[in-house]
C-alpha positions as CSV (number, residue, x, y, z in Angstrom):
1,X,-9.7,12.7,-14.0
2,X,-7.0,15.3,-15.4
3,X,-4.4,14.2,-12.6
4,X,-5.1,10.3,-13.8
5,X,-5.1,10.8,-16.9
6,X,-1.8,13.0,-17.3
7,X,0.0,9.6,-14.6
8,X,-1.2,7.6,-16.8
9,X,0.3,9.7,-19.7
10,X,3.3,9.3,-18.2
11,X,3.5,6.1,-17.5
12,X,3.1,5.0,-21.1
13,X,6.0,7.5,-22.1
14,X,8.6,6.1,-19.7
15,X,7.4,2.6,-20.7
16,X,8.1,3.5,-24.5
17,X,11.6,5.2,-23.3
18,X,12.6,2.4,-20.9
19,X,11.8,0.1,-23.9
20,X,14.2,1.8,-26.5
21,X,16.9,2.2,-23.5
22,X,16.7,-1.6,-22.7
23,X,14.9,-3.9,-24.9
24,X,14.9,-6.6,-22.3
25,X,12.2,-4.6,-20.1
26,X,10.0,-5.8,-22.8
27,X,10.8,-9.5,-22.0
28,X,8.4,-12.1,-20.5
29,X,10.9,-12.6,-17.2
30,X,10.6,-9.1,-16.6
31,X,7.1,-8.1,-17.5
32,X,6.1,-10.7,-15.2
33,X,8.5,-10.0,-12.3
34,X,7.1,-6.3,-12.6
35,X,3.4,-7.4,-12.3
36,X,4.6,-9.1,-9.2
37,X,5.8,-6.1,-7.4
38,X,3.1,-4.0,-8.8
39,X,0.4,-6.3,-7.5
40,X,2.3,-6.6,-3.8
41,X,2.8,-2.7,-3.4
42,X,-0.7,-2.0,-5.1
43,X,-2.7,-3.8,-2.8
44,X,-1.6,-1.6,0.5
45,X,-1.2,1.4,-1.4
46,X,-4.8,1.2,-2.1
47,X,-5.7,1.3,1.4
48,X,-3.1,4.0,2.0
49,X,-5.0,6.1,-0.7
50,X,-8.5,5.3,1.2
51,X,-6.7,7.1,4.5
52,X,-5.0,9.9,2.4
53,X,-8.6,10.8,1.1
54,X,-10.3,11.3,4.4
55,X,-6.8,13.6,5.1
56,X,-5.6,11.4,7.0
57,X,-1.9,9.4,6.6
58,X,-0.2,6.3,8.0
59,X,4.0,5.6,8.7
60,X,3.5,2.3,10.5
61,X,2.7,0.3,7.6
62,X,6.6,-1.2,6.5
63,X,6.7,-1.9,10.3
64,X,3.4,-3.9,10.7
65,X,4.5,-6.0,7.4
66,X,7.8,-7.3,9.8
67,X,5.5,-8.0,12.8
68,X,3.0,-9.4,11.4
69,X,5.5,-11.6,8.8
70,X,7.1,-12.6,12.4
71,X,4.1,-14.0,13.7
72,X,3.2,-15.3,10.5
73,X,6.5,-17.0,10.1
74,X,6.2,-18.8,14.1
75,X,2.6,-19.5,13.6
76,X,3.4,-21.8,10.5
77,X,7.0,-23.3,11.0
78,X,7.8,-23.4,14.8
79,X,3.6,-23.7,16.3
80,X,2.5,-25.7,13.4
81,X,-0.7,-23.9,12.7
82,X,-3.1,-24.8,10.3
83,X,-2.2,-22.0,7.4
84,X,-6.1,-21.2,6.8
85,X,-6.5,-20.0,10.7
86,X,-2.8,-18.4,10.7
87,X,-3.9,-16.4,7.3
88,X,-7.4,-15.2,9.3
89,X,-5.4,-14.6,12.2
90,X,-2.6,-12.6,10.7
91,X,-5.1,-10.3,8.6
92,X,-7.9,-10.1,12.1
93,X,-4.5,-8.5,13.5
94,X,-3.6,-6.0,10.6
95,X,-7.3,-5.3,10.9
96,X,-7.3,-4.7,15.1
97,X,-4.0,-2.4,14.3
98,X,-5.8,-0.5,12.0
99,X,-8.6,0.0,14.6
100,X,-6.4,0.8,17.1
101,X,-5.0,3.8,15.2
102,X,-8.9,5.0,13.9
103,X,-9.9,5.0,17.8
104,X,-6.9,6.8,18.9
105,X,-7.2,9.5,16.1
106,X,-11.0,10.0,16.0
107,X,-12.0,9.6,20.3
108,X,-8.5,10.5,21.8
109,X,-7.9,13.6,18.6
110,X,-4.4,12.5,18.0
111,X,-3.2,13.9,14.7
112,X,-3.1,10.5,12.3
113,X,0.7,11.3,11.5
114,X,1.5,11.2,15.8
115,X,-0.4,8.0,15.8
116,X,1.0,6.6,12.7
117,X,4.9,7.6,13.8
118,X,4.9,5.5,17.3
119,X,3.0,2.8,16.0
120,X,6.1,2.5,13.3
121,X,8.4,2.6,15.9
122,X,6.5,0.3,17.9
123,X,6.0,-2.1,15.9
124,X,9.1,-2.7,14.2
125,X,10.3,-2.8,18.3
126,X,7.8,-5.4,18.6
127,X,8.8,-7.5,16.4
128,X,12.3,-7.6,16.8
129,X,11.3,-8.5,20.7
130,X,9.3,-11.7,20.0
131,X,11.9,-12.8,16.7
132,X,14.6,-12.0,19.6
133,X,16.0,-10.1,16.8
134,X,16.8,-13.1,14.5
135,X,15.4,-13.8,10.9
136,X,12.5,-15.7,11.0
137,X,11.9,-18.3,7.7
138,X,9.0,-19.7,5.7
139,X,11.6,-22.7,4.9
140,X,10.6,-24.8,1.6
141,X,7.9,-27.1,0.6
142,X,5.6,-28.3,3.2
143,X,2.2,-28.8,4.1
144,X,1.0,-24.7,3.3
145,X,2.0,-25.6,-0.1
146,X,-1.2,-24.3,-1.1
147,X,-0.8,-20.5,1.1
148,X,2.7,-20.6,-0.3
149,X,1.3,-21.0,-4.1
150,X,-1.4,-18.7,-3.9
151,X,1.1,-15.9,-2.7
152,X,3.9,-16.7,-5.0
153,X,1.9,-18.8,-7.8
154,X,1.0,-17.8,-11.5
155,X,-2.0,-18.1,-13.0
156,X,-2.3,-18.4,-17.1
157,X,1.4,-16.1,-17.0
158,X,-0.1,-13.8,-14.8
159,X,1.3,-13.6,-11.1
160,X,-1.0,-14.3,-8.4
161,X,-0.2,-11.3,-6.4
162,X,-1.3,-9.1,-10.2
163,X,-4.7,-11.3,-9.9
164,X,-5.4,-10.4,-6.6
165,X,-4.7,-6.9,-6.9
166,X,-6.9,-6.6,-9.9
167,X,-10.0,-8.7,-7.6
168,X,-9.6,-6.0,-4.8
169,X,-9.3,-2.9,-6.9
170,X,-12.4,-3.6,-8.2
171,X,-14.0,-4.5,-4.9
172,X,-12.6,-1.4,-3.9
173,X,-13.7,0.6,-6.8
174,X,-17.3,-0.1,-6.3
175,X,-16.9,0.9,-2.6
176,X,-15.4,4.2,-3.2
177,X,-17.3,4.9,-6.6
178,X,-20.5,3.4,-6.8
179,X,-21.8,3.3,-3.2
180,X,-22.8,5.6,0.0
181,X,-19.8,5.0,2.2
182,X,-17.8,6.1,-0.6
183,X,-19.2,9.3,-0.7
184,X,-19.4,10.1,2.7
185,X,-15.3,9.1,2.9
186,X,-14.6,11.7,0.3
187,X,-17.6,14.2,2.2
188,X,-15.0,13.7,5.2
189,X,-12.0,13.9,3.8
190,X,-12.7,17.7,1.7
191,X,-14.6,18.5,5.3
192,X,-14.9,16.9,8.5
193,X,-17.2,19.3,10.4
194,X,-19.7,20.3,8.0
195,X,-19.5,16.2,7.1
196,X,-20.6,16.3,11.0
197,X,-23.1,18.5,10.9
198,X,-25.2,17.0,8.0
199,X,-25.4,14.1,9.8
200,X,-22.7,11.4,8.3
201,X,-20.7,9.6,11.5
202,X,-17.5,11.0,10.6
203,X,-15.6,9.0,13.8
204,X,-16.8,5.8,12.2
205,X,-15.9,6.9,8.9
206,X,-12.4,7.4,9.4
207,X,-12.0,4.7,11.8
208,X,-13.1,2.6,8.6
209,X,-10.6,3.8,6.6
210,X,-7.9,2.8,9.2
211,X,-9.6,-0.9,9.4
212,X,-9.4,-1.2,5.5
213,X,-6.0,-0.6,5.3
214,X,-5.2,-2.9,8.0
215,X,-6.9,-5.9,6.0
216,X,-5.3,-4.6,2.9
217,X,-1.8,-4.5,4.8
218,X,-2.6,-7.9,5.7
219,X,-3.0,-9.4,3.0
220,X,0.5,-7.5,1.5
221,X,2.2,-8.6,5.0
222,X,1.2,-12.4,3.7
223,X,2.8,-11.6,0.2
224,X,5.7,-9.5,1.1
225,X,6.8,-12.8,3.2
226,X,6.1,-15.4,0.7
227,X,7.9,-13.7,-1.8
228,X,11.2,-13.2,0.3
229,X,10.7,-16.6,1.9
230,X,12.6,-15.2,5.0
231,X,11.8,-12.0,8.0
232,X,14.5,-10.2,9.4
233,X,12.4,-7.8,11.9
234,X,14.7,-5.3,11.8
235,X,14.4,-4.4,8.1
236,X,11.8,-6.3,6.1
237,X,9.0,-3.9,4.6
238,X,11.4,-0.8,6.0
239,X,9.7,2.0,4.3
240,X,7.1,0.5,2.3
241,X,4.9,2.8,3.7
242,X,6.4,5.7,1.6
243,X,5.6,3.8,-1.4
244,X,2.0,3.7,-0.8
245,X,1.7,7.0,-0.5
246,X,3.8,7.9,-3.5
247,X,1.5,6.0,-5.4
248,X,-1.4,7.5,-3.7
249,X,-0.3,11.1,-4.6
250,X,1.1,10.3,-8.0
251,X,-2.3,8.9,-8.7
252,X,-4.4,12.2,-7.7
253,X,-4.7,11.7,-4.3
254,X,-4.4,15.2,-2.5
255,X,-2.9,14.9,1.3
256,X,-5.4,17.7,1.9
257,X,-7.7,14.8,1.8
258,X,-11.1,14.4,-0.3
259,X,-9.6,13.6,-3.8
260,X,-8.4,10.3,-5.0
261,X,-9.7,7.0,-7.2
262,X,-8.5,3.8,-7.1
263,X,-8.0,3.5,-10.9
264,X,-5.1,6.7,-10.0
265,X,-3.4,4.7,-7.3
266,X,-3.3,1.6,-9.4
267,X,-1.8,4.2,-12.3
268,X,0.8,5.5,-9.4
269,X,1.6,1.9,-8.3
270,X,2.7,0.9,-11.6
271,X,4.4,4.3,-12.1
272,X,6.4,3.8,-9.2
273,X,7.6,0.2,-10.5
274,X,8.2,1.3,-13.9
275,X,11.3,3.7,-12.4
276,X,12.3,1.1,-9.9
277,X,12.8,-1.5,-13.0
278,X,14.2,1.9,-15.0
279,X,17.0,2.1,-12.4
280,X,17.6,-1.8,-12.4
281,X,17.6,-1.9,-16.0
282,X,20.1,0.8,-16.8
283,X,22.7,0.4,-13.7
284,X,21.7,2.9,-11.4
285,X,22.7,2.3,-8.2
286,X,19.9,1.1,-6.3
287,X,20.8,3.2,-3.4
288,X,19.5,6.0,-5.5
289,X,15.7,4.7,-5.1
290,X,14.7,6.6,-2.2
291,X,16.1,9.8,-3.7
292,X,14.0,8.9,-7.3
293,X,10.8,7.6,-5.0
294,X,11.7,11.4,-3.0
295,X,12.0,13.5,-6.2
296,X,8.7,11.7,-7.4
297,X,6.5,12.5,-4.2
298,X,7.6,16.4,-4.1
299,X,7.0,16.3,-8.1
300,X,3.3,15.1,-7.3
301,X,2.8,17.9,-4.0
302,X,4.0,20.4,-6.1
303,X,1.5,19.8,-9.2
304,X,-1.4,18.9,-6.6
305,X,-0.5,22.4,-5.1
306,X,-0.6,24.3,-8.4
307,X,-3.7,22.6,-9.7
308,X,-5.3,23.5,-6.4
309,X,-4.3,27.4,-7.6
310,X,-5.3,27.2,-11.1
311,X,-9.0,26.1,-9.7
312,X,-8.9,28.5,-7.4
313,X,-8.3,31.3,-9.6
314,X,-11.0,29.7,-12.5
315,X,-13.4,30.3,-9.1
């Protein structure tokens, strides 16, 4: 709880120094524009943090948000779908990808970051096949009003993509928390082989982990395109992947595997969001993002690394 606590630490001291710098971060548009984007990246990043923990990792993810908003895009506006089958559809995918990558890393013994690369590439290649390279759109009002609302829709103020993140995290806290499989995911993650030898499945485990990120993805892919309303294959969700795990390992997730909580990577998602809105706010170029979302990853590997010392040395 040390790493969560000093993120979270954090996180309420740039708050109260974005605050003073710019007054309007405080204002309903924005607060509730930020809970948007918090909600979107926090759902995947949670299943991004459920990898990292069994030391595993995943690249492919911005590139399965542009095929699978692709498909999702054709399925509802140029084959007429019924939305309810294409959403079951679009997440059984994310969840088969996710598969794909557990059986490839725990039968084949691919290392998760080989897998992970040339399914990013992939992907992304994929997609830009079947859209023939043109940007696919979700158009305006029509009859998946309803799919459209419950992406993009508020509830009582509150963004629907905030309400959904806070219905899974606590799914997901119970699961890694307050249950078996959770324990034998973080058994895996701090030591695959004696994990093996005191009986816990450690192929199926991790394979798990993959398939929970691919429904988490999923469900992100569906928001991610709702809330841009259009899919150009060749650079929707590029690098999104780096913002799950940046929220993973700001939240005390160690890429050594076996450490992490949900209740961190939620702290670490809304850290990252924070300094996006911080260099919105003051008129930072926003091509400075990846080099603040950079500096912010190495800051978290570097304390993970010296915390790791400290408790070595207390040993």
């Amino acid at each position: 709880m040390k790493k969560e606590l000093g993120t979270f630490i954090l996180l309420v001291v740039l708050c109260v120094v974005v605050a003073i710098l710019q007054p309007q971060f405080l204002s309903a548009a924005n607060l509730q524009n930020m809970a948007r984007q918090i909600g979107m990246y926090g759902v995947f990043s949670l299943g991004i943090g459920i990898v990292i923990i069994t030391g595993g990792i995943d690249l492919s993810v911005g590139s399965v948000f542009a095929l699978l908003g692709v498909l999702l895009s054709m399925m509802l506006t140029e084959w007429t779908w019924p939305a309810a089958l294409v959403v079951l559809i679009i997440i059984g995918i994310a969840m088969a990808i996710g598969a794909l990558h557990g059986l490839l890393i725990t039968k084949l013994r691919i290392q998760p970051f080989i897998v992970t690369l040339c399914g990013l590439l992939f992907y992304r290649g994929l997609a830009r096949f079947i859209a023939n390279d043109e940007t696919k759109g979700l158009g305006g009002a029509g009859r998946f009003d309803w799919l459209r609302e419950l992406a993009t829709g508020v509830v009582f103020g509150v963004p629907m993509p905030f309400v959904l993140l806070i219905v899974i995290s606590a799914g997901m806290w119970v699961l890694l928390h307050r249950s078996v499989y959770g324990r034998y995911l973080y058994a895996v993650g701090r030591n695959e082989m004696a994990a093996r030898y005191s009986g816990i499945n450690s192929a199926r485990i991790i394979a798990s982990a993959y398939i929970i990120l691919g429904l988490l993805a999923g469900i992100s892919a569906i928001l991610f395109a709702f809330y841009t309303n259009s899919i150009s294959p060749s650079s929707h969700g590029n690098s999104y992947e780096l913002y799950g795990i940046a929220a993973a390992v700001l939240g005390g997730c160690s890429l050594r595997g076996g450490e992490g909580s949900i209740i961190g990577i939620l702290i670490g998602a809304a850290l990252l969001q924070v300094l996006q809105n911080l260099v919105n706010l003051l008129g930072i170029p926003s091509s400075l993002n990846f080099a603040v979302m950079g500096t912010v990853i190495l800051l978290g590997v570097i304390a993970d690394q010296l915390l790791q010392r400290r408790s070595a040395r207390a040993a």
